[in-house]
Biopython code that builds the backbone (N, CA, C, O; Angstrom):
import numpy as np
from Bio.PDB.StructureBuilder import StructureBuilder

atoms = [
    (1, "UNK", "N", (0.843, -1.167, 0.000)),
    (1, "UNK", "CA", (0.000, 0.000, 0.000)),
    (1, "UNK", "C", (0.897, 1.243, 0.000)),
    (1, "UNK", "O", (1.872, 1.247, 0.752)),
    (2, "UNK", "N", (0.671, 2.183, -0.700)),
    (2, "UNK", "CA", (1.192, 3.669, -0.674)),
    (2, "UNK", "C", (0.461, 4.295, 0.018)),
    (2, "UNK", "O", (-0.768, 4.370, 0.008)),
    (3, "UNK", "N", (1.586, 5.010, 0.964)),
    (3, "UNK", "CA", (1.413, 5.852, 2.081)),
    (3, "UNK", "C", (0.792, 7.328, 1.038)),
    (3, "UNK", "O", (1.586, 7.678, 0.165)),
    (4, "UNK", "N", (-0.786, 8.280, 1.147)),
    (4, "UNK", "CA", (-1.102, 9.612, 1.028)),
    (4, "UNK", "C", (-0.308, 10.333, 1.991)),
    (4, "UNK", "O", (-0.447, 10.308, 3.214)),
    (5, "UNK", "N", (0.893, 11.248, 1.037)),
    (5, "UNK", "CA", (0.811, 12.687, 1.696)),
    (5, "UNK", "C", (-0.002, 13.225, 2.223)),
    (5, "UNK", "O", (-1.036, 13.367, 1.570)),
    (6, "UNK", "N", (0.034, 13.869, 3.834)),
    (6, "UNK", "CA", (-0.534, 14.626, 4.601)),
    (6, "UNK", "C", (-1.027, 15.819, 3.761)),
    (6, "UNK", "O", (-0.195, 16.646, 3.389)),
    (7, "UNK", "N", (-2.203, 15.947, 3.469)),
    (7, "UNK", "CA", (-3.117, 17.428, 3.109)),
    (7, "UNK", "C", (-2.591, 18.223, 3.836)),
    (7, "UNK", "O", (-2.344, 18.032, 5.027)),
    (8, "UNK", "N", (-2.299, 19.464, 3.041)),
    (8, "UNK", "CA", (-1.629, 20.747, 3.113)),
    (8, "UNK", "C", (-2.976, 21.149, 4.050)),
    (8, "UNK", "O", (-4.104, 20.655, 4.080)),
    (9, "UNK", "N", (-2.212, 22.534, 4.985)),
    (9, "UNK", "CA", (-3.895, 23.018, 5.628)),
    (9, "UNK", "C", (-4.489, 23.797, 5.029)),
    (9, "UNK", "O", (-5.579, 24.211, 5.424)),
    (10, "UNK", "N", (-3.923, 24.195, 3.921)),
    (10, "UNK", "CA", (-4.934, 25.193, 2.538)),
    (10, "UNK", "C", (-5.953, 24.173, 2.359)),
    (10, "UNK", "O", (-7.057, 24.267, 2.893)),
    (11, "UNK", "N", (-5.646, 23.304, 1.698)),
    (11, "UNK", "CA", (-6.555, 22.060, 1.276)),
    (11, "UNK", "C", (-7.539, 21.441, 2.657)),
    (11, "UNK", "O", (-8.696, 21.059, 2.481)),
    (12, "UNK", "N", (-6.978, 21.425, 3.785)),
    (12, "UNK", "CA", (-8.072, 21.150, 4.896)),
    (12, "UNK", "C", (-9.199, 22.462, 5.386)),
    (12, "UNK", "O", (-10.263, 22.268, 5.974)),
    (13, "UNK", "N", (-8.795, 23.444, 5.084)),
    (13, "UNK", "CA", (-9.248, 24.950, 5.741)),
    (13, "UNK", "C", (-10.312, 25.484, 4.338)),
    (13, "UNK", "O", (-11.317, 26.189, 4.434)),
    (14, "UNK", "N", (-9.631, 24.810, 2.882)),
    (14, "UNK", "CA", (-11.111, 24.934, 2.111)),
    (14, "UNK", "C", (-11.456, 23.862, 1.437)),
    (14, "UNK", "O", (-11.770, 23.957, 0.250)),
    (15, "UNK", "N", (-11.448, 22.112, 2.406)),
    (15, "UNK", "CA", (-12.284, 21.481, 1.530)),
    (15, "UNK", "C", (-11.789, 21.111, 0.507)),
    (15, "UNK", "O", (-12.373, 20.167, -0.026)),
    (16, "UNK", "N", (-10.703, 21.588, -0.110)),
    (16, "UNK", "CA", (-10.565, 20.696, -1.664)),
    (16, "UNK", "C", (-10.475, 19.218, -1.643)),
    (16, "UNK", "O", (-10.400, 18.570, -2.687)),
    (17, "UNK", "N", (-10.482, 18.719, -0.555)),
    (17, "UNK", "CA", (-10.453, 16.697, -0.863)),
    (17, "UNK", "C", (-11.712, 16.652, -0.744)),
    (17, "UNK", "O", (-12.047, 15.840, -1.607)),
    (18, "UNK", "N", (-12.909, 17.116, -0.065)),
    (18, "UNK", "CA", (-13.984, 17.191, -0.403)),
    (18, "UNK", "C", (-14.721, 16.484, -1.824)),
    (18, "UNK", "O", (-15.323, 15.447, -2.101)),
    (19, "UNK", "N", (-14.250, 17.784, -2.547)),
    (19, "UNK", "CA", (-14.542, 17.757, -4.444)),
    (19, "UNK", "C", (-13.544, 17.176, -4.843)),
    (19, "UNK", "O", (-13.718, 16.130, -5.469)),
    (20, "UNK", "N", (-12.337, 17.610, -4.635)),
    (20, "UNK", "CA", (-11.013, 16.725, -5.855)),
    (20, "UNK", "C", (-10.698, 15.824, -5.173)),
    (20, "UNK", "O", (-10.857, 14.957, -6.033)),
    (21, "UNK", "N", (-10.410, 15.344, -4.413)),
    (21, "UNK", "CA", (-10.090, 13.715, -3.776)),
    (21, "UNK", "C", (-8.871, 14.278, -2.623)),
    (21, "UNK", "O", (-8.593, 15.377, -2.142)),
    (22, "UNK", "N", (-8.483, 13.271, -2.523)),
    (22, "UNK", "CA", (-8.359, 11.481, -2.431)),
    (22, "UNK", "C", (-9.924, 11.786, -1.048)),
    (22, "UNK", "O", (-10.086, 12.624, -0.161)),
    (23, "UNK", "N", (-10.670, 10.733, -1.494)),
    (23, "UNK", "CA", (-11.576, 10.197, -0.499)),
    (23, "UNK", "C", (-12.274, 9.270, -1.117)),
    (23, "UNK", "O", (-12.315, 9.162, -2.342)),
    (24, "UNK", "N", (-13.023, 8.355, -0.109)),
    (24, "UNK", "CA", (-13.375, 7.792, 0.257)),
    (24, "UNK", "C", (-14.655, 7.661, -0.303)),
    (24, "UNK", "O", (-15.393, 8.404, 0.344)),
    (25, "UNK", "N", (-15.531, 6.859, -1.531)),
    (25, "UNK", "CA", (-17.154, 6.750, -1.579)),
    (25, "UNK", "C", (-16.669, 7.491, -2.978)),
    (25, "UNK", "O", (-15.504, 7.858, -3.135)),
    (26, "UNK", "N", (-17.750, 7.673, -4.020)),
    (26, "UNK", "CA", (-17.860, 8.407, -5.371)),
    (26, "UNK", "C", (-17.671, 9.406, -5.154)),
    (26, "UNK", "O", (-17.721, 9.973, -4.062)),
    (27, "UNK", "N", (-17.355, 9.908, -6.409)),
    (27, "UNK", "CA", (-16.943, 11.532, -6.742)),
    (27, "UNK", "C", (-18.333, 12.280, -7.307)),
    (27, "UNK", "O", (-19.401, 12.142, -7.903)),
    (28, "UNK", "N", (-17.839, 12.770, -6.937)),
    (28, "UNK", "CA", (-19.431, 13.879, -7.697)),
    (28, "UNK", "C", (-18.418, 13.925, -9.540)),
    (28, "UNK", "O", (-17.197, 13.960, -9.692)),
    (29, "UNK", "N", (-19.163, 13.912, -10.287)),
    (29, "UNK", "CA", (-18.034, 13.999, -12.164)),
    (29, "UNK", "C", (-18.509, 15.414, -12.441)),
    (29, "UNK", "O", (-18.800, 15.614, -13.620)),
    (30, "UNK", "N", (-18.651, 16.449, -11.601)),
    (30, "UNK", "CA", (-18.564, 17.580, -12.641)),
    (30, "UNK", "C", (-17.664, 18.460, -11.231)),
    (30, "UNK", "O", (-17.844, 19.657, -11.008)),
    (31, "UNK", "N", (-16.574, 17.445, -10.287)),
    (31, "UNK", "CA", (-15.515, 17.815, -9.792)),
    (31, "UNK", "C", (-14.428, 17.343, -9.796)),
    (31, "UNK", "O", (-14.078, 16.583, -8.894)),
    (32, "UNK", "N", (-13.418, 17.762, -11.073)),
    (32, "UNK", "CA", (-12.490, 16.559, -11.254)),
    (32, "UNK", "C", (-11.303, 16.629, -10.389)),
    (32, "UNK", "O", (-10.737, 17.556, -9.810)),
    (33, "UNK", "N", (-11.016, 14.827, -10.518)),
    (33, "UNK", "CA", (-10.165, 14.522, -9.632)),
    (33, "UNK", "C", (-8.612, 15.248, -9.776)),
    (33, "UNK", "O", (-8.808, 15.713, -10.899)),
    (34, "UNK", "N", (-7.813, 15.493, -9.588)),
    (34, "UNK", "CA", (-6.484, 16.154, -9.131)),
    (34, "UNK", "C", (-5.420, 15.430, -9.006)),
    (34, "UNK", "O", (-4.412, 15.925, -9.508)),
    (35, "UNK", "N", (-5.298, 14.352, -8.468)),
    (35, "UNK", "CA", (-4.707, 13.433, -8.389)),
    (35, "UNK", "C", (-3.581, 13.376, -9.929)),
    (35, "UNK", "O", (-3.965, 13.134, -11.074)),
    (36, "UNK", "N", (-2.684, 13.564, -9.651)),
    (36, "UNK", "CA", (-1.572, 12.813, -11.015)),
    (36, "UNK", "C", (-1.586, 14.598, -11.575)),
    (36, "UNK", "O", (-0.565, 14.872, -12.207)),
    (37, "UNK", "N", (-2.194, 15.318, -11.479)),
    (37, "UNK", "CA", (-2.510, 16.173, -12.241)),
    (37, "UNK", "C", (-0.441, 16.835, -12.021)),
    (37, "UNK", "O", (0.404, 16.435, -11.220)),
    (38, "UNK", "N", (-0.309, 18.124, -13.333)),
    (38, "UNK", "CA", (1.129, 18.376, -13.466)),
    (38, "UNK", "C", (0.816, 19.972, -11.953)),
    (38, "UNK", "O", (-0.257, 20.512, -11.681)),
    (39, "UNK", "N", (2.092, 20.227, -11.382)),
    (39, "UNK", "CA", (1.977, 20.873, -10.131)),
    (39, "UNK", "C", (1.525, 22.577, -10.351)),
    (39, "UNK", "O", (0.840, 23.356, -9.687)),
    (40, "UNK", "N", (2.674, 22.738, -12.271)),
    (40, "UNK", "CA", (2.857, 23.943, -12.337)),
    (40, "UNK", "C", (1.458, 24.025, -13.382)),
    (40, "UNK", "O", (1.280, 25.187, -13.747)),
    (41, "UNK", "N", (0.582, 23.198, -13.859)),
    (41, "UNK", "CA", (-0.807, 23.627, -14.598)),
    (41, "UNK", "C", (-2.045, 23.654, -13.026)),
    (41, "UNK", "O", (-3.002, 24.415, -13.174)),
    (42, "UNK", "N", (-1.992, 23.011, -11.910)),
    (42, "UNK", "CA", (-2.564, 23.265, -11.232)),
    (42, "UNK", "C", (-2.723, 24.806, -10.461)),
    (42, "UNK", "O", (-3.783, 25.414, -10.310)),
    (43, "UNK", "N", (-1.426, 25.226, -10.045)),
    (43, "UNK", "CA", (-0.968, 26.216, -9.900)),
    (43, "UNK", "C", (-1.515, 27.443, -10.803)),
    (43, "UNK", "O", (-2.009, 28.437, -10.271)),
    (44, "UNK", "N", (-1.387, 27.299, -12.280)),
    (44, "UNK", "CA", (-1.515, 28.176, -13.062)),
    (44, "UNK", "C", (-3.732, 28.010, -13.080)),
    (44, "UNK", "O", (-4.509, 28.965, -13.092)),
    (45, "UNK", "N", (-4.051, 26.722, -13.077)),
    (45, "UNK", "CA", (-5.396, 27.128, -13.005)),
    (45, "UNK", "C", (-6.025, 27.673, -11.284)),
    (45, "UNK", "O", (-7.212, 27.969, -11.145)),
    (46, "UNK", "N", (-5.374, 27.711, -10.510)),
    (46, "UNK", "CA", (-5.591, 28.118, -8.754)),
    (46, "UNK", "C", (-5.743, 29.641, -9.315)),
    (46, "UNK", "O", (-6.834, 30.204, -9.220)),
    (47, "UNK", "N", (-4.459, 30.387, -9.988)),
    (47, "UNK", "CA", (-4.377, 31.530, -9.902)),
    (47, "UNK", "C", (-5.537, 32.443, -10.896)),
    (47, "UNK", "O", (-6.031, 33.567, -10.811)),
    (48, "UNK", "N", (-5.627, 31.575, -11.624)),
    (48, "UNK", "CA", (-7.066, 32.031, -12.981)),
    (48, "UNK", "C", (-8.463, 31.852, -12.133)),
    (48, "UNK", "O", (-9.470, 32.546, -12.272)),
    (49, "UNK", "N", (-8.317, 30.961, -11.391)),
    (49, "UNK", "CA", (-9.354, 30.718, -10.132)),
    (49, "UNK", "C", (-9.693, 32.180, -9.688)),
    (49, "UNK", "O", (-10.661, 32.898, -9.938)),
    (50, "UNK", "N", (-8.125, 32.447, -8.658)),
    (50, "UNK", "CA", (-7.983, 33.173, -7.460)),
    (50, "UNK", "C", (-8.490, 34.769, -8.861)),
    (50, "UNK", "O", (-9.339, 35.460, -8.297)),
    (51, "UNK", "N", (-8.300, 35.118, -9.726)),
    (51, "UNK", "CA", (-7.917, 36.242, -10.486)),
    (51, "UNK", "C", (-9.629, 36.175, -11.692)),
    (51, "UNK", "O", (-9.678, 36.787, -12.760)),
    (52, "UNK", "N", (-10.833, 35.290, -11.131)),
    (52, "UNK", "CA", (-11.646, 34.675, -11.919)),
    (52, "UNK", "C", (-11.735, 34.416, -13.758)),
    (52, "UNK", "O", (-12.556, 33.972, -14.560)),
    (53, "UNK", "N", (-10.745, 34.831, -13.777)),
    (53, "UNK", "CA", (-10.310, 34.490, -15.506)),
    (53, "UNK", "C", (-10.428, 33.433, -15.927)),
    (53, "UNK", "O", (-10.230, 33.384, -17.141)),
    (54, "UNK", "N", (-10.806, 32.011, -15.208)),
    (54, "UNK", "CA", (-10.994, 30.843, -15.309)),
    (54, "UNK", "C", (-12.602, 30.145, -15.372)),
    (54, "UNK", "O", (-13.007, 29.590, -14.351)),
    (55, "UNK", "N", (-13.154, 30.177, -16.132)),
    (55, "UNK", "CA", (-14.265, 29.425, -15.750)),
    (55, "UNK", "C", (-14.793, 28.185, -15.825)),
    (55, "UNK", "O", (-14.048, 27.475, -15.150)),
    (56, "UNK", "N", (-15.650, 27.548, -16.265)),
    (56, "UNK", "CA", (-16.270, 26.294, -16.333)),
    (56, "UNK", "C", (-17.378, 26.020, -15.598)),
    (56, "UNK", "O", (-17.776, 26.964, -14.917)),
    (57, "UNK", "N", (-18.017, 24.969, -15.530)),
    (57, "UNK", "CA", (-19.109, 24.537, -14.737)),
    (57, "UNK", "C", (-20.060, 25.285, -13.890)),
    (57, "UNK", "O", (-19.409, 25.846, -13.009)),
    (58, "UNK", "N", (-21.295, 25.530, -13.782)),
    (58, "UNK", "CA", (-22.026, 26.180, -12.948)),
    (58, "UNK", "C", (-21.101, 26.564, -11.597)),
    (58, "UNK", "O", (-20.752, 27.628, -11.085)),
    (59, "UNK", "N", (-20.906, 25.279, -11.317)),
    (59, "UNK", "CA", (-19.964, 25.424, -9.877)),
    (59, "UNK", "C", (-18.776, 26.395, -10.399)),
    (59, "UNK", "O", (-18.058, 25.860, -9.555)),
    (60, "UNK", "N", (-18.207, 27.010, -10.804)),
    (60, "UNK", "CA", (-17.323, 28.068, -10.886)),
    (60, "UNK", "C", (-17.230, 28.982, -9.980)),
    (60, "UNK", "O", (-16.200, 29.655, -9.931)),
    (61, "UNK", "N", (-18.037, 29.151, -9.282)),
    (61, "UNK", "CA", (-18.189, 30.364, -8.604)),
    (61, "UNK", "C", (-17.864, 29.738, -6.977)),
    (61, "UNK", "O", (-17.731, 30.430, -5.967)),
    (62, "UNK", "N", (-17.779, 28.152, -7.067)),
    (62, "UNK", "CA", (-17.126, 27.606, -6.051)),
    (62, "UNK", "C", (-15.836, 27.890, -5.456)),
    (62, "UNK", "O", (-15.344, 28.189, -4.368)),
    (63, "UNK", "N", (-15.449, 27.621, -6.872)),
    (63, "UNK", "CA", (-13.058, 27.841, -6.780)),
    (63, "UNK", "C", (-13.167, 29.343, -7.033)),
    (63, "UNK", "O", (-12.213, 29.893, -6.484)),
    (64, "UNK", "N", (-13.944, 30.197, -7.636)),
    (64, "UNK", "CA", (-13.642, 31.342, -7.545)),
    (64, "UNK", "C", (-12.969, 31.894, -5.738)),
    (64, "UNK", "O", (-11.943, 32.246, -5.156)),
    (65, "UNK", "N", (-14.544, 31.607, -5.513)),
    (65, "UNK", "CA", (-14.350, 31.637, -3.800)),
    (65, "UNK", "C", (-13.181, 30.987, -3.127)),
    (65, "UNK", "O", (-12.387, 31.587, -2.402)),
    (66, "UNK", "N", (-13.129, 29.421, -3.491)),
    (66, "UNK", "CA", (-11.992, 29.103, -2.598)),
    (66, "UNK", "C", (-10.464, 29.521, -2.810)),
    (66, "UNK", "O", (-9.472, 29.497, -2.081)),
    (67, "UNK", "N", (-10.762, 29.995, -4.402)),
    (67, "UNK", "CA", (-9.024, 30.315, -4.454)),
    (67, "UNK", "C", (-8.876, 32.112, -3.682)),
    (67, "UNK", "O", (-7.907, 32.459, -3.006)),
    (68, "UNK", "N", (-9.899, 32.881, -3.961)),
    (68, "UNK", "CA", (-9.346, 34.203, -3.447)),
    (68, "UNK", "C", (-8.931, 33.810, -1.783)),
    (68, "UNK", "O", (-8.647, 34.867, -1.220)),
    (69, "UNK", "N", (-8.849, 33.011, -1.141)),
    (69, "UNK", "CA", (-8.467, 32.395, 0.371)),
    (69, "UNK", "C", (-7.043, 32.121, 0.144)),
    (69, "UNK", "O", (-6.341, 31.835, 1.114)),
    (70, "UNK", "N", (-6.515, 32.183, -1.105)),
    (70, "UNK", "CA", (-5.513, 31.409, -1.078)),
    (70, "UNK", "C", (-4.180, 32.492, -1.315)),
    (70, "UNK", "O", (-4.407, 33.536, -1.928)),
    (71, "UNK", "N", (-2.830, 32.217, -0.826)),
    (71, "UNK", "CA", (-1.931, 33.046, -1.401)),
    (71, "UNK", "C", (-1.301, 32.169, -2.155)),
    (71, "UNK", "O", (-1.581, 30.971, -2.112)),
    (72, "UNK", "N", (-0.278, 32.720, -3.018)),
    (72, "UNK", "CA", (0.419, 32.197, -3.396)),
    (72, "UNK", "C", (1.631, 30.752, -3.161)),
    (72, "UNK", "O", (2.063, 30.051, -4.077)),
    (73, "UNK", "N", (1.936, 30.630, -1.822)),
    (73, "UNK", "CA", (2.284, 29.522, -1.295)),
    (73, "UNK", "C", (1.404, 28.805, -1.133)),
    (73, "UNK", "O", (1.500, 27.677, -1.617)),
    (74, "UNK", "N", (0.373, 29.124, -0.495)),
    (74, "UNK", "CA", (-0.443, 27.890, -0.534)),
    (74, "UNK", "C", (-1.275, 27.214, -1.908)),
    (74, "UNK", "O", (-1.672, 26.057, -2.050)),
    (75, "UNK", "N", (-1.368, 28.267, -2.758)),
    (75, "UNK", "CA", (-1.554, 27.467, -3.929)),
    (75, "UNK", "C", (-0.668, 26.323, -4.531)),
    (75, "UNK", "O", (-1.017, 25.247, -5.017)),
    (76, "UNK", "N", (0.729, 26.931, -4.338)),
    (76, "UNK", "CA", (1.657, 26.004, -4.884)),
    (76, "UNK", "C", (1.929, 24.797, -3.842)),
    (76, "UNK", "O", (2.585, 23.855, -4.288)),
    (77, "UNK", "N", (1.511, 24.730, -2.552)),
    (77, "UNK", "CA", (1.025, 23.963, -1.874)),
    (77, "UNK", "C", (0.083, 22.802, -2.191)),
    (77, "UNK", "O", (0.155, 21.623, -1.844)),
    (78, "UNK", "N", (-0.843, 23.458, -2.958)),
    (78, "UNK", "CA", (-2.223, 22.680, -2.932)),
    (78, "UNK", "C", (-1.335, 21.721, -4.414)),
    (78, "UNK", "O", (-1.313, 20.490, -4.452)),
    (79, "UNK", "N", (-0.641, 22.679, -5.568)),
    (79, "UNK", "CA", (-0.773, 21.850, -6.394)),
    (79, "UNK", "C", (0.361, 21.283, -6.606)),
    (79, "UNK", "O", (0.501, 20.881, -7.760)),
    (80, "UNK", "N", (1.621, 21.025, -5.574)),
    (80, "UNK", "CA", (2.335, 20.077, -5.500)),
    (80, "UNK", "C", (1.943, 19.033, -4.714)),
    (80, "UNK", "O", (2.403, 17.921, -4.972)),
    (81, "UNK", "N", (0.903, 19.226, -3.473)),
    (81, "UNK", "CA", (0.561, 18.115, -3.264)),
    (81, "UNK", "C", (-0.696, 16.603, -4.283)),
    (81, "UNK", "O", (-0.804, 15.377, -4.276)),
    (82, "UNK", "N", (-1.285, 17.683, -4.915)),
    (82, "UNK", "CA", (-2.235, 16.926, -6.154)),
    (82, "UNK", "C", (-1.561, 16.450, -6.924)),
    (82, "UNK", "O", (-1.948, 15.408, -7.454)),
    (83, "UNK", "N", (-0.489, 16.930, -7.234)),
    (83, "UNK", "CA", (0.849, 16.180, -8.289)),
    (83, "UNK", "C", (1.538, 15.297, -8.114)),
    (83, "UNK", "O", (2.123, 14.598, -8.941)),
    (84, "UNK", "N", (1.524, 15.226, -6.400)),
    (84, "UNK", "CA", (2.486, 13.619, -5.828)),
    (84, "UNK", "C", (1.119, 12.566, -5.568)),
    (84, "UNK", "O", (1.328, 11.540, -4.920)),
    (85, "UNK", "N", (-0.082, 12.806, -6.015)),
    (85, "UNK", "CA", (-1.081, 11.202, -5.517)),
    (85, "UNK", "C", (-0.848, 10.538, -6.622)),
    (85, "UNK", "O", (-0.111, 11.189, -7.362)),
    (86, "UNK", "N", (-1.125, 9.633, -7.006)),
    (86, "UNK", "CA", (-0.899, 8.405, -8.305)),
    (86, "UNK", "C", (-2.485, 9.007, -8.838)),
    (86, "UNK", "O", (-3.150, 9.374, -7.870)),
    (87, "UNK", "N", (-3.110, 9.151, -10.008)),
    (87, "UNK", "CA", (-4.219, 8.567, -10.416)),
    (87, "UNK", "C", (-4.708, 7.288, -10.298)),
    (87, "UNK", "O", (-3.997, 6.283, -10.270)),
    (88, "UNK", "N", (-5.773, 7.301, -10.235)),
    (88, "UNK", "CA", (-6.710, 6.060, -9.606)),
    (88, "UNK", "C", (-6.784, 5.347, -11.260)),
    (88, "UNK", "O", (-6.855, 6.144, -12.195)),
    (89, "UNK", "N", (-6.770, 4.168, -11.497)),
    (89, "UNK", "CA", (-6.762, 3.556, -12.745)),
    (89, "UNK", "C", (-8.325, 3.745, -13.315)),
    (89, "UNK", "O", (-9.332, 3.267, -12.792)),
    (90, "UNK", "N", (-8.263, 4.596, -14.569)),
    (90, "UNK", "CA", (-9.647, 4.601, -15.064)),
    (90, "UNK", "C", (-9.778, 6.178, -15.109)),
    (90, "UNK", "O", (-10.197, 6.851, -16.051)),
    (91, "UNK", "N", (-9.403, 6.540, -14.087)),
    (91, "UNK", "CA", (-9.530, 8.156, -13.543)),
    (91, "UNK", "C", (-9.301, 9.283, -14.645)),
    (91, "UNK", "O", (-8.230, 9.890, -14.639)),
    (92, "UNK", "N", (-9.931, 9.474, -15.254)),
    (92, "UNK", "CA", (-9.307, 11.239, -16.141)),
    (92, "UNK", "C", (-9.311, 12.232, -15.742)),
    (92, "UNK", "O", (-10.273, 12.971, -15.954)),
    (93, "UNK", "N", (-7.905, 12.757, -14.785)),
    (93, "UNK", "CA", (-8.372, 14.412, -13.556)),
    (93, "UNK", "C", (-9.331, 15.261, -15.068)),
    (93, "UNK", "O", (-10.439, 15.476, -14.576)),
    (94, "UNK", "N", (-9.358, 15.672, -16.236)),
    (94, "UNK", "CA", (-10.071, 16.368, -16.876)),
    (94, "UNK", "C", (-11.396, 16.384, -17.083)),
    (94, "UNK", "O", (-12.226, 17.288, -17.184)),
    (95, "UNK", "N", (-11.456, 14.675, -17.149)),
    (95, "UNK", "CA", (-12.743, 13.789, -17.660)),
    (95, "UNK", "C", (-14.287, 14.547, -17.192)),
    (95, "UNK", "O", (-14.518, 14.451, -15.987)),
    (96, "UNK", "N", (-15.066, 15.085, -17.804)),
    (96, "UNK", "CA", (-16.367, 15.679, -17.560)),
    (96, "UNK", "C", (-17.581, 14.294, -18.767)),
    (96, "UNK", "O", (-17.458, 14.163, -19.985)),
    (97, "UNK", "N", (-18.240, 13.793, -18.183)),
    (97, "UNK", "CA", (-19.254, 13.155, -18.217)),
    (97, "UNK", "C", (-19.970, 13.481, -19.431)),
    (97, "UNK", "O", (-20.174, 14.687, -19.564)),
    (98, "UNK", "N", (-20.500, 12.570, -20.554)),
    (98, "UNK", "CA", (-20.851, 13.337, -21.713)),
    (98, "UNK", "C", (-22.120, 13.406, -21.149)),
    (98, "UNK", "O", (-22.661, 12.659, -20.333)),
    (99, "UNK", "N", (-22.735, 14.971, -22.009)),
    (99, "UNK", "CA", (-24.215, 15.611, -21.664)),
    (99, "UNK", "C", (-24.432, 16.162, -20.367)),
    (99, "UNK", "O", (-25.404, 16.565, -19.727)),
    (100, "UNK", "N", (-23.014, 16.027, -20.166)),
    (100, "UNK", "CA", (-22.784, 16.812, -18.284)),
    (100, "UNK", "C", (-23.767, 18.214, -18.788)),
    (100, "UNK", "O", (-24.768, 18.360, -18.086)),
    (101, "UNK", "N", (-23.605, 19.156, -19.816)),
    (101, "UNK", "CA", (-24.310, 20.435, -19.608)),
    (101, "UNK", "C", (-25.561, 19.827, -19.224)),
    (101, "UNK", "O", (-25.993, 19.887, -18.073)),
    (102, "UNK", "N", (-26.289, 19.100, -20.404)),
    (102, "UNK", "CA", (-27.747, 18.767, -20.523)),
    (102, "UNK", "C", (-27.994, 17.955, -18.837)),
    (102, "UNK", "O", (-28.993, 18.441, -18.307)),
    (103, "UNK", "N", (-27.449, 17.092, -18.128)),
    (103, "UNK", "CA", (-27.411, 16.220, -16.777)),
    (103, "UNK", "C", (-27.763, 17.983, -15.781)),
    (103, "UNK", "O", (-28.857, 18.221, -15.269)),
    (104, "UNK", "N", (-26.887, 18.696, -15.746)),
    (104, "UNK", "CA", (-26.391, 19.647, -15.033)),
    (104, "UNK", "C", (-28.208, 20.651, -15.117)),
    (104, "UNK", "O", (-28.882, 21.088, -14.184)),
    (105, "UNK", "N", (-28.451, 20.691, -16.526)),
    (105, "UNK", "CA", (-29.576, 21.849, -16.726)),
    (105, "UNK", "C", (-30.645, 20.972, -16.113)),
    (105, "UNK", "O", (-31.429, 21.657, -15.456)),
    (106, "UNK", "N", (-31.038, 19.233, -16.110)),
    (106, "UNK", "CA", (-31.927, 19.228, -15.778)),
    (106, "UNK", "C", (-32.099, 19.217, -14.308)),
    (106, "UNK", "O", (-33.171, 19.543, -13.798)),
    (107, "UNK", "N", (-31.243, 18.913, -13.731)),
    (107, "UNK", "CA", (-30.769, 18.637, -11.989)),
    (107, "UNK", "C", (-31.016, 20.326, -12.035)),
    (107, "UNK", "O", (-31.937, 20.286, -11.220)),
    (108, "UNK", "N", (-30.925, 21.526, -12.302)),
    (108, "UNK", "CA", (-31.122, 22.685, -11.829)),
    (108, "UNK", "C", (-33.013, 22.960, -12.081)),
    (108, "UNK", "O", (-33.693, 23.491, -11.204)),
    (109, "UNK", "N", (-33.449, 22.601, -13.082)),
    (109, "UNK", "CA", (-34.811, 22.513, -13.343)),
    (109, "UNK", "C", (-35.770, 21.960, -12.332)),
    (109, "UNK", "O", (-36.780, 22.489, -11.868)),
    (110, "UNK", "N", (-35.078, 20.419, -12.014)),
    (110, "UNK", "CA", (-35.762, 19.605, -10.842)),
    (110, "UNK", "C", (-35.916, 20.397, -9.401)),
    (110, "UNK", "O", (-36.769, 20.161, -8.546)),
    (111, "UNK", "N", (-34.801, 21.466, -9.344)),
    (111, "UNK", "CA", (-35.273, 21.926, -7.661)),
    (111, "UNK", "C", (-35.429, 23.388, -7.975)),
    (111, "UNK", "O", (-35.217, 24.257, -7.128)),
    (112, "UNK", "N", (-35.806, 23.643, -9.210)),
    (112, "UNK", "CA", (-36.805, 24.882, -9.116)),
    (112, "UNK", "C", (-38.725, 24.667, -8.435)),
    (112, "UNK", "O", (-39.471, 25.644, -8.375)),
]
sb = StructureBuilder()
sb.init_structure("model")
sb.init_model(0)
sb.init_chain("A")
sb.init_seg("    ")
for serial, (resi, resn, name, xyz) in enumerate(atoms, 1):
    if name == "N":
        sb.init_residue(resn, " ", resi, " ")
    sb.init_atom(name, np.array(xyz, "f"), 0.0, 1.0, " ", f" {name:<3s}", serial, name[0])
structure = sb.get_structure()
């Protein structure tokens, strides 16, 4: 068994194993996993986060929030530690679910 690096306390103080992993039970797929991901593209999407120049997914306005919490060390924190987990076999950190928009619009319809 491979020993997980200890979570940075950026990553405990906002939750990112929460949505991006490593845990325990399914992932929600319109929060991708991190794991394997490269340190200095994590980094560079934290700061497009932190600077909202980055978007995607309804949830956007999630990492908007969690990255302005963040400084600069601890970003590079968060994404050298996502860079040392192995990917899970099968796993695509990018991978979004086909018809994720259409899945996404009707799940917002249902709890209107």
């Amino acid at each position: 068994m491979v020993a997980v690096p200890a979570i940075p306390s950026a990553a405990r103080r906002h939750h990112a194993a929460d949505c991006h992993g490593p845990r325990s039970g399914p992932n929600n797929p319109y929060y991708p996993e991190l794991a394997g991901q490269y340190a200095d593209y994590l980094a560079l999407q934290l700061s497009l986060f932190k600077s909202e120049k980055r978007g995607g997914t309804a949830y956007v306005r999630i990492m908007h929030s969690a990255a302005k919490g963040l400084d600069e060390s601890q970003m590079r924190s968060l994404a050298l530690y996502y860079a040392s987990l192995g990917q899970e076999p099968g796993n695509t950190p990018s991978a979004v679910p086909p018809n994720s928009g259409q899945q996404q619009r009707e799940q917002q319809e249902g709890h209107r």
